[in-house]
N, C-alpha and C positions, 0 to 999 in steps of 0.2 A: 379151732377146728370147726370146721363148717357140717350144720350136719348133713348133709348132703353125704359126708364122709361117714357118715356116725350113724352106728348101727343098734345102738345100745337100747334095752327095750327098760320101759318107764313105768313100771307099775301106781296107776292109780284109784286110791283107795278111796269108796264114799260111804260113808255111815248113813244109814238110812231109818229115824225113828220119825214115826207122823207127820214126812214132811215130802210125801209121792205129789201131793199139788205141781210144789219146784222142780221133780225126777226128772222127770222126762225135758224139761231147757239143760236141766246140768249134763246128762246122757248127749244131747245132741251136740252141744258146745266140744263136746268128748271126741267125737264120732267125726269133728269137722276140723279136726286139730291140722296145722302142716307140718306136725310130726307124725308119723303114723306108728310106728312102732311100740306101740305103747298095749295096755291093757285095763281095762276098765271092771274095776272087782266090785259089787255092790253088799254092800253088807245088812239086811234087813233084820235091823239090833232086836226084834219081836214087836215090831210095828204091826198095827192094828188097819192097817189099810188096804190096799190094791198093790203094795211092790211089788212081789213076785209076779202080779199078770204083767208089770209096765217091764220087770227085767226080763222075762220069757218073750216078750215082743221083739226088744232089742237084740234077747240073743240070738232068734233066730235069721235075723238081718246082717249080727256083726262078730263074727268068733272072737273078736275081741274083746268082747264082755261077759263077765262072770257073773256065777250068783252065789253068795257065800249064805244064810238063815241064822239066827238066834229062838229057838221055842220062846223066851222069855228075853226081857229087856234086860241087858248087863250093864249099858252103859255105854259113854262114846269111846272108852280108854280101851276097854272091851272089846268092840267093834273093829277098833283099829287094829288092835293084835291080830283080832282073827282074819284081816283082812291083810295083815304081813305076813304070817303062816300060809296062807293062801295064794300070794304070790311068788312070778314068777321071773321081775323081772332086774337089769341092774341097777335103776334109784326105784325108791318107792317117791312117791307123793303123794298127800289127802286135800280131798277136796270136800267141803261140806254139800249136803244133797240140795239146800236151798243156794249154792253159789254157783257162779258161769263164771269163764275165762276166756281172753281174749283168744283168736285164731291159733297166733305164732306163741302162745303161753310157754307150752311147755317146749319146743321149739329152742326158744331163747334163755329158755332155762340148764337145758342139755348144753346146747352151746357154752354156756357160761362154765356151769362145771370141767367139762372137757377143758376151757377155758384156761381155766386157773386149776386144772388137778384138784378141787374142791370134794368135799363130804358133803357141807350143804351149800346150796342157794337159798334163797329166798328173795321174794319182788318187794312192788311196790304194791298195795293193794287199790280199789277205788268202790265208795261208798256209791252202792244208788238205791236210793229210796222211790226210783218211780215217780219223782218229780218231773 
């Protein structure tokens, strides 16, 4: 199935502890997908930094991103829960807040499921150290 055809919404989950530097490249990578159906839930596990001003930016730009808070740090196991409770869509996927993914990521990820009537996918990953 092509998703052109495919209306299915993708909920994705980012844990966010001490690491708002990378936010805002992962948020954008998000926001630029050629999937669009999807939802962007940020989780700020009691990170000590600036997330909430970098997620209030975005939300006011993109209804499709959320803001979920932690008072104190739980954890990333934590995060992710409260970050599937919080969702709203039919897969979920995580994305860590220091990671970016290509254009067609999730895309070809839906595709595939649909695909094959699948639970999960999973890709291929690629290492970049900035070299």
């Amino acid at each position: 199935m092509d998703c052109k055809e495919n209306n299915k919404k993708i909920s994705i989950i980012i844990p966010v502890y001490n690491a708002e530097e990378f936010l805002e490249e992962c948020i954008n990578c998000l926001l630029n997908q050629s999937y669009k159906n999807l939802e962007i839930i940020i989780v700020n596990d009691g990170s000590k930094g600036n997330c909430k001003e970098i997620a209030d930016k975005y939300i006011k730009i993109d209804d499709r991103v959320k803001y979920v808070e932690h008072e104190k740090n739980k954890g990333l196991f934590q995060a992710r829960i409260t970050g599937v409770k919080s969702s709203t869509g039919d897969y979920i996927a995580f994305l860590d807040s220091d990671d970016k993914v290509s254009n067609d990521y999730y895309r070809e990820l839906i595709d595939k499921a649909e695909e094959t009537n699948s639970d999960i996918v999973a890709s291929k990953i690629v290492m970049d150290f900035g070299i």
